[in-house]
C-alpha positions in Angstrom: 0.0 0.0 0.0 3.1 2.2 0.7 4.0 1.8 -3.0 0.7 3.0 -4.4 1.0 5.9 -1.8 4.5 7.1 -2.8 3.4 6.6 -6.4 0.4 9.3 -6.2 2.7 11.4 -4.1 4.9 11.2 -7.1 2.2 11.9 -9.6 0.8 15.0 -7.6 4.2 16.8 -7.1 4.9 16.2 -11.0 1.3 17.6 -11.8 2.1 20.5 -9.0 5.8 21.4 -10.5 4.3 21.2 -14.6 1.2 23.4 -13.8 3.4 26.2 -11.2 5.9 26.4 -14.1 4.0 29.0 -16.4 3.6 31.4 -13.6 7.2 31.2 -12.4 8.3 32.3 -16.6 5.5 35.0 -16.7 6.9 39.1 -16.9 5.6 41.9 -17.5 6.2 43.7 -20.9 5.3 47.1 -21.0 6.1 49.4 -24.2 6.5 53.3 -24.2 5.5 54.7 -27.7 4.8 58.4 -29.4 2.6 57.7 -31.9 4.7 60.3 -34.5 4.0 58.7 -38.1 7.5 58.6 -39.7 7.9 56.8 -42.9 10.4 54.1 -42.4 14.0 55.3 -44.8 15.4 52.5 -46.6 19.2 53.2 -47.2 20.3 50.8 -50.1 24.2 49.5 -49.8 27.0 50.8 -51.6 27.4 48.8 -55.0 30.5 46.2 -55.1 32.1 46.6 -58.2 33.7 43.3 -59.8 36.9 44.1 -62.0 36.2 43.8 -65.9 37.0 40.7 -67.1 40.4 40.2 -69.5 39.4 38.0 -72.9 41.7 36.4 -74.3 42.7 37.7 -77.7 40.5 36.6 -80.9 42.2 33.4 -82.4 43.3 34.5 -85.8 42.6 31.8 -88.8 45.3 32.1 -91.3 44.0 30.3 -94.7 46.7 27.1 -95.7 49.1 27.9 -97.9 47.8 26.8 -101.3 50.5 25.1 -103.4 50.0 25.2 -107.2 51.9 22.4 -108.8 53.0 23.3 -112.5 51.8 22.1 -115.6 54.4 18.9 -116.8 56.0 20.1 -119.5 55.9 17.7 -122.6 58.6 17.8 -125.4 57.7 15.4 -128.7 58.7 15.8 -131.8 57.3 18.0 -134.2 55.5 21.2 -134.3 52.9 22.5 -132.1 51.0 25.7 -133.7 48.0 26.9 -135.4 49.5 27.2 -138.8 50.0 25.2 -142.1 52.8 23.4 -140.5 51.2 21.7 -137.9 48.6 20.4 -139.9 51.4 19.2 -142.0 53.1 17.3 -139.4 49.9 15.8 -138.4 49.0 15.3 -141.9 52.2 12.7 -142.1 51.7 11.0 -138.7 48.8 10.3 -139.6 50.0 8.5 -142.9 52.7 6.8 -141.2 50.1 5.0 -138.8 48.1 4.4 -141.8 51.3 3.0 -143.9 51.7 0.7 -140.7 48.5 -0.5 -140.1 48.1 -1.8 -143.4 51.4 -3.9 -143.3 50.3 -5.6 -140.4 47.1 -6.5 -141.8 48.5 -7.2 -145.3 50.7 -9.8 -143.6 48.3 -11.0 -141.1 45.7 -11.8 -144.0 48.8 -13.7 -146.3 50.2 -15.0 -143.4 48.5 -18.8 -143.7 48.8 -19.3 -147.6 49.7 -22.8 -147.3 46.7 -24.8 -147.5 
């Protein structure tokens, strides 16, 4: 029974020391005003300034070289122009290949008489 006895004592003086609590914390808060209207001034901060910033320098695209190879040069005989000689010269080439062609075919036709 003394257990139960202690046990409510216990509960009461916890109950006692939660609800004594808010009175022990409680002040008194008193405010003096004058009731002046002022509007309230809002001073803005002095800008920061960041250094300007340092680009590199532009890239600068050279075109490649361009390399022109020359023309070969062709030496043959006979004569290149726009005259009577050149058609001359190609006049006789021309007969020459002729001349040969017909040999060949002249002895390729004769060429198995034997029969």
């Amino acid at each position: 029974m003394q257990k139960i006895l202690a046990l409510c004592a216990l509960a009461a003086t916890a109950a006692l020391a939660a609800l004594s609590s808010q009175p022990a914390l409680a002040r008194v808060n008193v405010d003096v005003g004058i009731g002046i209207p002022v509007a309230p001034v809002y001073v803005e901060p002095a800008p920061v300034y960041a250094p300007a910033p340092v680009y590199a320098p532009a890239p600068v695209y050279a075109p490649q070289p361009v390399y022109v190879e020359p023309q070969p040069v062709v030496v043959a005989p006979g004569y290149y122009g726009d005259d009577w000689r050149e058609r001359k010269w190609q006049e006789k080439q021309w007969r020459e290949q002729r001349k040969r062609e017909r040999e060949y075919w002249k002895h390729r036709r004769h060429d198995d008489d034997d029969d």
